[in-house]
FIMISE-747928 format. One record per residue (C-alpha): x negated, y, z negated; residue number from 1. Coordinates in nm, 2 decimals. Example, Ala and Ser with C-alpha at 12.3 -4.5 7.8 and 13.67 -1.06 7.14 Angstrom:
residues 2
(atom (-1.23, -0.45, -0.78), 1)
(atom (-1.37, -0.11, -0.71), 2)
end
This chain:
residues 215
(atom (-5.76, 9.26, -6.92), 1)
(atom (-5.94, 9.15, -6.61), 2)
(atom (-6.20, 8.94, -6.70), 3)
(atom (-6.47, 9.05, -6.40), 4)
(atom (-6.48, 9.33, -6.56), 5)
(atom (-6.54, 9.22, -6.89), 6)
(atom (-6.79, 8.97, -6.71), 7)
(atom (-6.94, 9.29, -6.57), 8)
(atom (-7.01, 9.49, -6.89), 9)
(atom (-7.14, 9.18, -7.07), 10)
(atom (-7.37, 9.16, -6.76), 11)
(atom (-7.47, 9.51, -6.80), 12)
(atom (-7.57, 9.48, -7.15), 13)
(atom (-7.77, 9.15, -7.13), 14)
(atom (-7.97, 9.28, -6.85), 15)
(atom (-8.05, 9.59, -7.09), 16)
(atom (-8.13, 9.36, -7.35), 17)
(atom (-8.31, 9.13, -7.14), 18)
(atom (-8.57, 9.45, -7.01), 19)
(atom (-8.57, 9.58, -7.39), 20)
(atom (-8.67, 9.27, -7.51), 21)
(atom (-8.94, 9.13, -7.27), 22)
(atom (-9.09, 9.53, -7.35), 23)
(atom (-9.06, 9.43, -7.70), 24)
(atom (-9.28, 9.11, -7.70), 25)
(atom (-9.52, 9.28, -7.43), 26)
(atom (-9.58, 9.56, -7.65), 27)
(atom (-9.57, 9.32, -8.00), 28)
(atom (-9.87, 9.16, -7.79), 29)
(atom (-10.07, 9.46, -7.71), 30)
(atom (-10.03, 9.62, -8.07), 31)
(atom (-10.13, 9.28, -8.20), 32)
(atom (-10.50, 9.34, -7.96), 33)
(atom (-10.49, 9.67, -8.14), 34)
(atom (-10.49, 9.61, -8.48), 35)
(atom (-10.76, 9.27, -8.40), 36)
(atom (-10.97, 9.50, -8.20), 37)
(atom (-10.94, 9.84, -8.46), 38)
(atom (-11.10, 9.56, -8.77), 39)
(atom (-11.32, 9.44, -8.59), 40)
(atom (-11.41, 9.79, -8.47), 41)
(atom (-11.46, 9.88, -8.83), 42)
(atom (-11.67, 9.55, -8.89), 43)
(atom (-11.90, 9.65, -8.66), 44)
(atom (-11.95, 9.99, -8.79), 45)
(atom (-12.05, 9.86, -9.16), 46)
(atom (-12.28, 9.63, -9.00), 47)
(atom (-12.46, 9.95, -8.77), 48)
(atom (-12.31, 9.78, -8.43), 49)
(atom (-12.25, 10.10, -8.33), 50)
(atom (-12.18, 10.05, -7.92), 51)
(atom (-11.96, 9.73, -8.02), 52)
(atom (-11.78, 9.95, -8.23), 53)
(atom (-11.69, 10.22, -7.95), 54)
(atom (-11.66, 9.92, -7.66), 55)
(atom (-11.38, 9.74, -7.91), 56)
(atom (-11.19, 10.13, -8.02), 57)
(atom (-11.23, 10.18, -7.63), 58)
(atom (-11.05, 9.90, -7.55), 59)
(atom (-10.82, 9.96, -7.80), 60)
(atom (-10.71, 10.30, -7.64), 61)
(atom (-10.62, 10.16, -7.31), 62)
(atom (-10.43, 9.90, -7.49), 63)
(atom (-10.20, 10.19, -7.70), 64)
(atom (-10.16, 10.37, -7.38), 65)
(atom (-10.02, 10.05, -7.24), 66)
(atom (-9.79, 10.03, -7.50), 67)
(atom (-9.66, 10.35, -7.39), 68)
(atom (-9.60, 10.28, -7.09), 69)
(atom (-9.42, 9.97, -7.17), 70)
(atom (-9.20, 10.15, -7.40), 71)
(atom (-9.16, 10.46, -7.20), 72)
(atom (-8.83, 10.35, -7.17), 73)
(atom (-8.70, 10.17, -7.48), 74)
(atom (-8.82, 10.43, -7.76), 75)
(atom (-8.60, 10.28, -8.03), 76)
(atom (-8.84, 9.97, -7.98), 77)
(atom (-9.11, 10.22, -7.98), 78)
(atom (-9.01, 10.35, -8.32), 79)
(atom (-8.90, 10.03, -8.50), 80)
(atom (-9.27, 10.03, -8.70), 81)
(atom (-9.50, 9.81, -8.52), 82)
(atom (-9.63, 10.10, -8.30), 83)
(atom (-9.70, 10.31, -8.60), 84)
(atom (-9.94, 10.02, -8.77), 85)
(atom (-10.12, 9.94, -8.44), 86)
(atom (-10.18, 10.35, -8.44), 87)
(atom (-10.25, 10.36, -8.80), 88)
(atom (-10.50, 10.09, -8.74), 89)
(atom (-10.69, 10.25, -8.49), 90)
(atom (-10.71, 10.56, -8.63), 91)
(atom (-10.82, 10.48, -8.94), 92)
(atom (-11.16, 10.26, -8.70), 93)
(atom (-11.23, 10.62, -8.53), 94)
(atom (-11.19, 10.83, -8.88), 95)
(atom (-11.41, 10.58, -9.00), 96)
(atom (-11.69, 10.60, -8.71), 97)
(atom (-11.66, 10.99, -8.76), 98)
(atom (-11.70, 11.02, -9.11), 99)
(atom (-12.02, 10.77, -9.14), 100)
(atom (-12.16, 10.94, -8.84), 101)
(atom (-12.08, 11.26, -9.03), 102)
(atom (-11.94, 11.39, -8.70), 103)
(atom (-11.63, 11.60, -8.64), 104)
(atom (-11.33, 11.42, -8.68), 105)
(atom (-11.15, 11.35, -8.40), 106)
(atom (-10.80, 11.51, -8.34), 107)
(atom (-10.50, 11.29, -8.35), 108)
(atom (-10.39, 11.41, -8.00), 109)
(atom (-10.70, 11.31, -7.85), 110)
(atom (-10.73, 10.98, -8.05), 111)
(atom (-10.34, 10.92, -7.89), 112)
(atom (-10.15, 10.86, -8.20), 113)
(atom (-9.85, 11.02, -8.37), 114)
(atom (-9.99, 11.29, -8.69), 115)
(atom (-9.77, 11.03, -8.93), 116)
(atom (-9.99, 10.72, -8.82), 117)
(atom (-10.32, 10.97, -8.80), 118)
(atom (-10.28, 11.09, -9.17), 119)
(atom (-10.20, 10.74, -9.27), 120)
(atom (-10.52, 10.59, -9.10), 121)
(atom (-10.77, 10.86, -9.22), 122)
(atom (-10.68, 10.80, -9.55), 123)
(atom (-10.72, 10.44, -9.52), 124)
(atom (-11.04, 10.52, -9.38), 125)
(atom (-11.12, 10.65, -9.73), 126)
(atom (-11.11, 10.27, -9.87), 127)
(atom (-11.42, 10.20, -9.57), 128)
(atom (-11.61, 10.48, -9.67), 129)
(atom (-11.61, 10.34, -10.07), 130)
(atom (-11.71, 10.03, -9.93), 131)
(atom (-11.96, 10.24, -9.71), 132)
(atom (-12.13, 10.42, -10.01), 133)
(atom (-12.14, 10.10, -10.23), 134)
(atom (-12.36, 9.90, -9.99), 135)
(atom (-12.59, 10.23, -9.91), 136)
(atom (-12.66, 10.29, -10.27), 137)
(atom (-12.85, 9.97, -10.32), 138)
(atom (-13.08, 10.13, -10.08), 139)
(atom (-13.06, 10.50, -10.10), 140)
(atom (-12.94, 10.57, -10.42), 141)
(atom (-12.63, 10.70, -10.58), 142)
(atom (-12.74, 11.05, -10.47), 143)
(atom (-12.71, 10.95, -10.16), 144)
(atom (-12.31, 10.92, -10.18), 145)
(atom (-12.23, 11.24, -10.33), 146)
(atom (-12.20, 11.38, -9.97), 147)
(atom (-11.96, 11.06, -9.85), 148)
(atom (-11.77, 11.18, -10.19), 149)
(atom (-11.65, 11.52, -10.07), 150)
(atom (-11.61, 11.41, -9.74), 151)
(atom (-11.35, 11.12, -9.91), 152)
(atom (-11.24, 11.48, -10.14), 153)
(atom (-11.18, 11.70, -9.81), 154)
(atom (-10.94, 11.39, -9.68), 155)
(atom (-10.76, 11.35, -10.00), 156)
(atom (-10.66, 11.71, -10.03), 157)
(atom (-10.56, 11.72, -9.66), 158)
(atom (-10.35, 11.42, -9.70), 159)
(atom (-10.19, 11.59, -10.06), 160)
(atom (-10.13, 11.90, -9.85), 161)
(atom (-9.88, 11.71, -9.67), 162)
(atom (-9.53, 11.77, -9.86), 163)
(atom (-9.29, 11.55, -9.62), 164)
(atom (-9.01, 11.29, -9.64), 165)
(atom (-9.14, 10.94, -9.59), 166)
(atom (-8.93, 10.96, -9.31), 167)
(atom (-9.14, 11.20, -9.15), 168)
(atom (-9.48, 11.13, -9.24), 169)
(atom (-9.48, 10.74, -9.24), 170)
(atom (-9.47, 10.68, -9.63), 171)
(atom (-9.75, 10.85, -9.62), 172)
(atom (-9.74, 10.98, -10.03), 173)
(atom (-9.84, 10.59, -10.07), 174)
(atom (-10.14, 10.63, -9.87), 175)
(atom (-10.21, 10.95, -10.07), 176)
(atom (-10.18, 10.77, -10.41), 177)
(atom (-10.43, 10.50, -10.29), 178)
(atom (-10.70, 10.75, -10.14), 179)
(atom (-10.68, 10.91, -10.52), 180)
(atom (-10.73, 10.60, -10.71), 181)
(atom (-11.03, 10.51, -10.48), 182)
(atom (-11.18, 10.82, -10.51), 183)
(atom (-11.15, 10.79, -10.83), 184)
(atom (-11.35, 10.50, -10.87), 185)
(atom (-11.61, 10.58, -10.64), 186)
(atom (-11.68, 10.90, -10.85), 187)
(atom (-11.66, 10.66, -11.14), 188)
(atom (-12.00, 10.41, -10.99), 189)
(atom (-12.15, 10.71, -10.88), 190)
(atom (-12.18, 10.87, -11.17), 191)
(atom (-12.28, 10.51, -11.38), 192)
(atom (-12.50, 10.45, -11.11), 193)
(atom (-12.67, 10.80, -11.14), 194)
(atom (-12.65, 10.75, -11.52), 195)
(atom (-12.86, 10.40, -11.48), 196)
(atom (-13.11, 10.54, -11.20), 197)
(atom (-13.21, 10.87, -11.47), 198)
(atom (-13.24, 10.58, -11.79), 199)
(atom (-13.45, 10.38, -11.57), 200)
(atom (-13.67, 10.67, -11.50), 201)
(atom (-13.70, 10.79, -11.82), 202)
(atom (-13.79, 10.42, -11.96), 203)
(atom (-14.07, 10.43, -11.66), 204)
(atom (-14.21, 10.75, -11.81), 205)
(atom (-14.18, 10.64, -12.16), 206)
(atom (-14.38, 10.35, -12.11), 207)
(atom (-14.63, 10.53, -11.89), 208)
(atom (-14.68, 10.71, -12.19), 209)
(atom (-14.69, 10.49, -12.44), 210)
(atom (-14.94, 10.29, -12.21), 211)
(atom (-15.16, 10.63, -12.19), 212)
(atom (-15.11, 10.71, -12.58), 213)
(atom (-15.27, 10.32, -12.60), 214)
(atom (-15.54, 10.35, -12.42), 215)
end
């Protein structure tokens, strides 16, 4: 065996490895600005920052195209998982703009993602909108939510639609199981809430009554 050419081929590889792996911790970086900016995204959408919220899901974009790029050429590193959260992530901050905006929600090749991380993030975004409805019913009412409810119905049977290997659709039965149970309980305090608000009313007109019967 001549050893230069051994001493070749183990040069070829670590060179590989060297480019895979600096790609690798450049695009752990960028997908670790992703998910940071994509919470704090959805932060800012509870509390009504609305242009923070679109500045931070903007920046966010540019920094999943840069993980493409970086990746273009190492798409085993590009499908080990990471990717996929940092897409999930962001996709469940624009699902979540769209649905408390009530506007059209956006499609996954436009928001840049792969449909596995799309599904998985707009039926995360099904968690924000519960928390969404609970804080606007102290103010509005439980009749307010029943609209936020469908919405958070239409995304559950979209998501139970999807028949696929986990393999294929990014363990995304999981996801499905969770937006059920949280619909399920936001169904459950609407209804307790809209329960309490028609007692409290009827109390109010029993003792306006009672009041005029007295006098």
């Amino acid at each position: 065996m001549e050893k230069q050419h051994l001493q070749d081929i183990g040069d070829k590889i670590r060179a590989t490895f060297d480019a895979k792996d600096d790609a690798r911790e450049q695009a752990f970086a960028l997908s670790r600005e992703v998910i940071r900016n994509s919470a704090n995204a959805i932060r800012a959408i509870h509390r009504e920052e609305y242009e923070e919220a679109l500045d931070l899901m903007d920046k966010t974009a540019k920094a999943l195209a840069q993980i493409d790029k970086v990746l273009a050429e190492h798409l085993d590193v590009y499908w080990a998982g990471f990717v996929h959260d940092a897409q999930k992530e962001y996709a469940e901050a624009r699902a979540t703009y769209a649905l408390i905006h009530r506007d059209p929600l956006p499609h996954p090749d436009d928001v840049g993602v792969s449909y596995a991380a799309y599904l998985n993030g707009l039926g995360e975004a099904v968690g924000e909108l519960r928390r969404h409805i609970l804080d606007e019913m102290r103010s509005r009412g439980p009749g307010w939510g029943e609209e936020m409810l469908s919405a958070m119905d239409d995304v559950y049977y979209l998501l139970a639609s999807m028949d696929y290997p986990n393999a294929i659709s990014g363990n995304l039965k999981r996801t499905t199981d969770v937006t059920r149970s949280i619909i399920e309980k936001t169904r459950g305090d609407l209804t307790a809430a809209t329960r309490a608000q028609h007692l409290e009313k009827a109390m109010t007109r029993l003792e306006e009554r009672l009041k005029s019967e007295s006098d």
